[in-house]
C-alpha positions in Angstrom: 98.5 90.6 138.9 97.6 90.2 135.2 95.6 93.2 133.3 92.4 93.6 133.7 90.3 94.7 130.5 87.1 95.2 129.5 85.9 94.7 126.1 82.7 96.6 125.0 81.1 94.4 122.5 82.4 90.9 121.3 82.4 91.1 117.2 85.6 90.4 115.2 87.7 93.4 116.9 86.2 92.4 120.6 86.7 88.4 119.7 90.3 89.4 118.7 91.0 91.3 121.4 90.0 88.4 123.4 92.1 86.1 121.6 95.2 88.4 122.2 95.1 89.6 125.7 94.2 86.0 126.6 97.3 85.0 125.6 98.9 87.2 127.9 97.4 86.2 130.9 94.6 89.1 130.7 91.2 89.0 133.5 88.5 89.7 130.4 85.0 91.1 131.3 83.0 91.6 128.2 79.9 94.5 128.4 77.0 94.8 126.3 74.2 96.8 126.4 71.7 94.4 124.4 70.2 92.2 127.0 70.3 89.2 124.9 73.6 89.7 123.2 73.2 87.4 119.9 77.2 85.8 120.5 78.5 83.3 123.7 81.2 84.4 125.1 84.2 81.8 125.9 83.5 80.2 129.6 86.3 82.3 130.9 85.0 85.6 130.2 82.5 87.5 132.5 79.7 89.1 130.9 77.7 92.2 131.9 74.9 93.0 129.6 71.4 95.5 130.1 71.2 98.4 128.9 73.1 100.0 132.1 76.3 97.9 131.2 78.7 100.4 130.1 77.8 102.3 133.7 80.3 99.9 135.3 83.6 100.5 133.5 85.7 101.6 137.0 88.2 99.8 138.1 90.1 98.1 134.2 93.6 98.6 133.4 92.1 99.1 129.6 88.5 99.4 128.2 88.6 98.4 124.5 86.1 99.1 121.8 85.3 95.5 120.4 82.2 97.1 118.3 84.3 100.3 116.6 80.6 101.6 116.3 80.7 102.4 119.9 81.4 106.1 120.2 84.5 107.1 122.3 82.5 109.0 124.3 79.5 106.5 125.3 80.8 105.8 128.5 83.5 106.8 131.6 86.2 104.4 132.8 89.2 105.2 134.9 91.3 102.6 133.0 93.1 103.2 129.7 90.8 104.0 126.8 91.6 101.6 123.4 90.6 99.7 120.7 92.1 97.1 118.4 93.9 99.6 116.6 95.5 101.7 119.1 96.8 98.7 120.4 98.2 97.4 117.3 100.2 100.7 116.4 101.2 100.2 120.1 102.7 96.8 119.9 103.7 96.8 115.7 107.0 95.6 115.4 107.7 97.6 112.2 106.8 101.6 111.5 106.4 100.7 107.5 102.4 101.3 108.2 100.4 102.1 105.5 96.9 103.2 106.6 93.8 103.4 104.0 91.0 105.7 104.7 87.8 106.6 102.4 84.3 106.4 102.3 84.5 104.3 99.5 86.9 102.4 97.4 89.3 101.7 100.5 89.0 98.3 100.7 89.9 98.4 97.0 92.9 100.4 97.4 94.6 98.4 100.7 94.3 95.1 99.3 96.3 96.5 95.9 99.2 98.1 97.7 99.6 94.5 99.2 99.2 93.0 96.0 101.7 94.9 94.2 104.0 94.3 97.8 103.8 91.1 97.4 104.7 90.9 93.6 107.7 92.7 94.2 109.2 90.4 97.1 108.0 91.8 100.0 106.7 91.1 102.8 103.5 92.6 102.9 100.4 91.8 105.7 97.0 93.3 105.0 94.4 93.8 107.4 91.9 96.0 109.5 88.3 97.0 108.1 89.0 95.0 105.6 87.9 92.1 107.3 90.8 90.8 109.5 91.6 92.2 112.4 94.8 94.0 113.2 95.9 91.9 116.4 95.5 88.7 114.4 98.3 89.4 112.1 100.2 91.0 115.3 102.9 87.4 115.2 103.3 87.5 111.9 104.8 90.9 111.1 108.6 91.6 111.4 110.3 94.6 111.5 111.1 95.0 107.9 107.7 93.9 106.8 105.0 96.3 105.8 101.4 96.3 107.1 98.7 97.4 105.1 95.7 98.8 107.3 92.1 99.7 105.7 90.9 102.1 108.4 87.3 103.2 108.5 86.1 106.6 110.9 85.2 104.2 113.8 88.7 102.6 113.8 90.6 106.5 113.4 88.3 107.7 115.8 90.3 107.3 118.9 93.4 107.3 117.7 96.8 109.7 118.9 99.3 107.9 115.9 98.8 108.3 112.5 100.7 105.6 109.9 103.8 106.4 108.3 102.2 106.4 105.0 98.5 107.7 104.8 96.1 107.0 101.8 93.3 109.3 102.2 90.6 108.5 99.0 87.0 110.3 98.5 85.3 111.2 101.7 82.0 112.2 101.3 78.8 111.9 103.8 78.1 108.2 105.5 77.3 106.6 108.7 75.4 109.6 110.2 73.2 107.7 111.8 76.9 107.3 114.5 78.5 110.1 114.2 76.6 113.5 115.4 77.3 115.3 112.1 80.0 115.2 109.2 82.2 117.7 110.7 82.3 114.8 113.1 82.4 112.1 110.5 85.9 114.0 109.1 87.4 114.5 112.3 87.7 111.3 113.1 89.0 110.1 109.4 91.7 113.3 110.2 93.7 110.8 112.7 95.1 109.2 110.0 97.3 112.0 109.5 96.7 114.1 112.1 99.9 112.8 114.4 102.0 112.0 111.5 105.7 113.7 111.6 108.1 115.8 109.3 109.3 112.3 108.3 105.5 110.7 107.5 103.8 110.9 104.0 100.2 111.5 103.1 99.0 110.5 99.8 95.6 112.0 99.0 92.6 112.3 96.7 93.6 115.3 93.8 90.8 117.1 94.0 87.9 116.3 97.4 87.8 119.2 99.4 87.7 116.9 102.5 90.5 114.5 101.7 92.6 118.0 101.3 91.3 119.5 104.1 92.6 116.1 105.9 96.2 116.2 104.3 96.6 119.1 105.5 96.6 118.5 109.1 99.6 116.4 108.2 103.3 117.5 109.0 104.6 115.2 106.4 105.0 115.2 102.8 101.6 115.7 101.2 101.3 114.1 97.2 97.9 113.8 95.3 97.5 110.8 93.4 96.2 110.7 89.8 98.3 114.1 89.6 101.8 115.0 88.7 103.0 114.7 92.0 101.9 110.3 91.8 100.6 107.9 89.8 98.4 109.5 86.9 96.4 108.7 84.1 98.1 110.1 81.2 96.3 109.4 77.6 95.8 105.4 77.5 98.0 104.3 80.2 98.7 105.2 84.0 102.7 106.5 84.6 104.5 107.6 87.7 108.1 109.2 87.5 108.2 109.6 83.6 107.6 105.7 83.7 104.3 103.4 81.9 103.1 101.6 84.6 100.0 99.4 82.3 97.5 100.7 79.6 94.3 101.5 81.4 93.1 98.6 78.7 94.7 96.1 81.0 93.2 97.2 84.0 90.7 94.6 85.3 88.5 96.7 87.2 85.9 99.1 85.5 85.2 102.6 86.4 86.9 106.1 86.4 86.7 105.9 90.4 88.7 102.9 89.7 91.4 104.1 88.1 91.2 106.9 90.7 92.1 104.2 93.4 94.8 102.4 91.0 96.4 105.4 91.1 96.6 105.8 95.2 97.6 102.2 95.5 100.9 102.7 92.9 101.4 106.1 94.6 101.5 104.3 97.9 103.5 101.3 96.9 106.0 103.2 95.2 107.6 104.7 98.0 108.4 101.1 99.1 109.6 99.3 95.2 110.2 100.8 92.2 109.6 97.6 90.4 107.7 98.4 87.6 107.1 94.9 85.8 105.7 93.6 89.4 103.7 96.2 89.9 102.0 96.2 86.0 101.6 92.4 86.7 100.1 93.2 90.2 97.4 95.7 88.9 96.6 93.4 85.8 95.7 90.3 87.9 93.8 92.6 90.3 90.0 91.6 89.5 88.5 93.9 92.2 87.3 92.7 95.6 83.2 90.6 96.1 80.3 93.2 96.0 82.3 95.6 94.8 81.3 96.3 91.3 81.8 92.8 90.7 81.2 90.8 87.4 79.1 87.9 88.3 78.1 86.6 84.8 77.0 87.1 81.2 73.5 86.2 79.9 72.1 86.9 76.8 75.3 89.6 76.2 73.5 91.3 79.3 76.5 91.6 81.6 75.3 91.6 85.9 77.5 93.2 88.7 77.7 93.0 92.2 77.8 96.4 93.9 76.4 95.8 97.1 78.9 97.3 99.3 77.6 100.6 97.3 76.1 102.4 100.4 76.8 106.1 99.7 75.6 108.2 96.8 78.9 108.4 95.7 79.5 105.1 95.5 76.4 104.8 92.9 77.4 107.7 91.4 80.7 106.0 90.2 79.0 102.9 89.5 76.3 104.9 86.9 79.8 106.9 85.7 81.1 103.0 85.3 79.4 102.5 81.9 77.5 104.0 78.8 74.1 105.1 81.5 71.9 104.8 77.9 73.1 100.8 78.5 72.7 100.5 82.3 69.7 99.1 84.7 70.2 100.0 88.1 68.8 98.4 91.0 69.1 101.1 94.0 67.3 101.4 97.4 66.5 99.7 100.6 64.8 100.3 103.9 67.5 101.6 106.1 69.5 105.7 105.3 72.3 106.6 107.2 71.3 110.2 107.1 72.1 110.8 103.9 70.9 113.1 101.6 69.9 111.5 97.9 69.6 114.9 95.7 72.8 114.8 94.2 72.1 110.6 93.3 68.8 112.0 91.8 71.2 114.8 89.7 73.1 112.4 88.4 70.2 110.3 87.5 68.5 113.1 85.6 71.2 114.1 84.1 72.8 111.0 82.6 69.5 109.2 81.6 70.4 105.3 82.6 67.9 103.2 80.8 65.9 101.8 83.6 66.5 102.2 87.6 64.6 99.7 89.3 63.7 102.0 92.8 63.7 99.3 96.0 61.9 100.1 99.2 60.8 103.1 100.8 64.1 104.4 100.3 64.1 103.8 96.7 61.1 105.5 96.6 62.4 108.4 98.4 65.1 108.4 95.2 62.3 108.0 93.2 60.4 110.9 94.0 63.5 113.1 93.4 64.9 111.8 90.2 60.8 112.5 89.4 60.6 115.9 89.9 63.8 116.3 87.7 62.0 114.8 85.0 63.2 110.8 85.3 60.9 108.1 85.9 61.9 104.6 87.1 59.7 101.8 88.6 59.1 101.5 92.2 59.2 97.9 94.7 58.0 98.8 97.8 60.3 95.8 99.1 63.0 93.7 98.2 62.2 90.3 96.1 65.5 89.9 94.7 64.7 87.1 92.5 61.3 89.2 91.1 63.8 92.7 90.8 66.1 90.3 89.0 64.3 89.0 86.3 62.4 92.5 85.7 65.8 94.1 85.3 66.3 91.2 82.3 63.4 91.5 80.9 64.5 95.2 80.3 67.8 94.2 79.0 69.0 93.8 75.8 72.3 92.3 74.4 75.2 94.5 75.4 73.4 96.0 78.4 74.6 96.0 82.2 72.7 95.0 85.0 74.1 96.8 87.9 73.2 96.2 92.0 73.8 99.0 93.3 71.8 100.4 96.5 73.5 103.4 98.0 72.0 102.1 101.2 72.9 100.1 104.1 71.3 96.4 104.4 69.8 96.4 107.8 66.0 95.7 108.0 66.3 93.7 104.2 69.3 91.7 104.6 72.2 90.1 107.3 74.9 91.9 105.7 75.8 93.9 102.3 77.2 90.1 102.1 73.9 88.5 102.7 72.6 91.2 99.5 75.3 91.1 97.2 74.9 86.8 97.1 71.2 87.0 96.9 71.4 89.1 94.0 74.4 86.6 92.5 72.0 83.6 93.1 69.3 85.2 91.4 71.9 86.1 88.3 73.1 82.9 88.4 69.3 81.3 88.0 68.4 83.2 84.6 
């Protein structure tokens, strides 16, 4: 008798589940609790949908999260509780895991330590939030190889094995509107180090209070980067063990928050190659990753970037910290908060003076109205009109300015994706 799993929800992580367990000769019953699910599931799969779906979960071997969103505990099974990456620490044929967690600049910091893998001759397989799924590089992989997972809270949530290595960057308040609070929020991002072993390693941010308070669930060796103990900025150039790594001239990303992450991925790498000249070459090529404070294009010595993965007030916070703010137009807002709170955006925004922020939505105007009563005034769209925002910001600019999307919101309501934003706002750049 083959395994019998349910899947709740069919988006990358359920499709790949799908694709997996098919292969072994799995019985696949996929539940959703939208009555209209917007995907077709492959003619082989049942389908239980209605909003009383997940109130039939007796009776599977496994029930997998294939929407991470899902909380844990949103429903009751009998079966084996999982998710895509329980099951991939499960079946992994090496232990060289390195697992990525932050609220933001994760993505950034994964696909770096693969770079700089790579560079150096190894075998090196990236994957996870990032955008591919763990069990899709699952063949691939061989025992001496190393996989590099960008793990979000949804993915940790769940999870009873933490990676050999753990990267834990800046956590600070997101996706509320999931988990019940930020206690919660933290918990779950713990579980990247919460299992690990006297032998494990956790490599962490040197100076959140959260990423600490995270490391320190760990019973391995505990090293903060951009610190003594790692990979540092050190007058003009970043250095680990007494050695120059590259002048932080060279480095192709902008941003103090970048160098921050730089930092975590050559701490991370180095305890897998030593190679200096591969890894300098990595980090020099490195250009950053789409909508993350991403150069699209010069006009008029105006300079535009692509921040629309920028959904936390950290996340703008870095990207007003990024440049000279007395030579920065900021496009921030939306129609969708995950809970957050926006004082300490409208802080920053009083205190470093940016020359314009164009404020988007009621959101924006929410932003607005704070950054008011400290005494900054920006202009207010009650929606998005990308094209409209766009020009307005260059009409403001002048020659050596930056035009920066950054929303410190999430999409939904405006937009498909962050995606979706991020190349509407390149479009419009690219028509001025």
């Amino acid at each position: 008798m083959g395994l019998k799993l349910a899947i709740l929800g069919f988006g990358d992580e359920g499709q790949s589940a799908y694709r997996y367990f098919k292969a072994q000769g799995a019985e696949i019953t996929v539940f959703d609790e939208a009555a209209k699910p917007k995907y077709t599931v492959p003619s082989d799969v049942k389908l239980v949908t209605g909003a009383d779906a997940f109130e039939n979960l007796m009776g599977f071997d496994k029930v997998l999260r294939g929407s991470p969103a899902i909380r844990p505990d949103r429903f009751e099974t009998d079966g084996e509780r999982t998710s895509i990456t329980k099951e991939f620490f499960r079946l992994c044929p090496t232990k060289k895991i390195i697992g990525v967690t932050a609220t933001k600049g994760k993505g950034t910091i994964t696909t770096l330590v693969r770079d700089i893998l790579q560079a150096a001759g190894l075998q090196a397989h990236l994957a996870g939030n990032v955008g591919v799924p763990a069990l899709d590089i699952l063949d691939e992989i061989g025992q001496e190889d190393v996989a590099v997972l960008e793990l979000s809270s949804f993915q940790l949530w769940d999870m009873e094995e933490s990676p050999h290595i753990a990267v834990v960057g800046m956590i600070e308040p997101e996706h509320l509107e999931v988990h019940k609070d930020f206690a919660e929020y933290v918990g779950a991002k713990a579980n990247i180090a919460k299992f690990q072993t006297a032998e494990d390693m956790v490599i962490y941010h040197p100076t959140n209070t959260h990423s600490a308070a995270i490391a320190a669930q760990s019973a391995g060796q505990k090293i903060r980067y951009n610190s003594p103990e790692g990979a540092m900025v050190q007058g003009d150039a970043i250095v680990i063990d007494g050695q120059r790594i590259v002048a932080t001239s060279e480095v192709g990303i902008p941003g103090a928050h970048n160098l921050d992450n730089i930092c975590a991925a050559i701490t991370a790498a180095w305890q897998y190659t030593q190679d200096v000249a591969a890894i300098a070459t990595a980090v020099r090529a490195f250009k950053g990753l789409e909508h993350r404070l991403q150069f699209v294009r010069e006009v008029g010595e105006v300079s535009y970037y692509n921040d629309s993965i920028s959904t936390t007030v950290g996340s703008v916070i870095a990207a007003i910290q990024a440049f000279e703010p007395a030579h920065e137009i900021l496009i921030i807002g939306g129609s969708y908060s995950k809970g957050v709170d926006f004082a300490a955006l409208a802080d920053c925004i009083a205190e470093k003076k940016p020359k314009q922020v164009l404020f988007v939505g009621p959101i924006g105007e929410e932003i607005a109205a704070l950054a008011t009563a400290r005494g900054y005034h920006g202009e207010v769209y009650n929606k998005w009109q990308m094209a409209e925002i766009v020009k307005r910001a260059a009409e403001l600019a002048k020659p050596g300015d930056k035009v920066i999307l950054s929303p410190a919101t999430a999409s939904f309501g405006d937009f498909a994706n962050y995606k979706d934003r991020g190349n509407q706002f390149k479009a419009a750049v690219e028509k001025l």
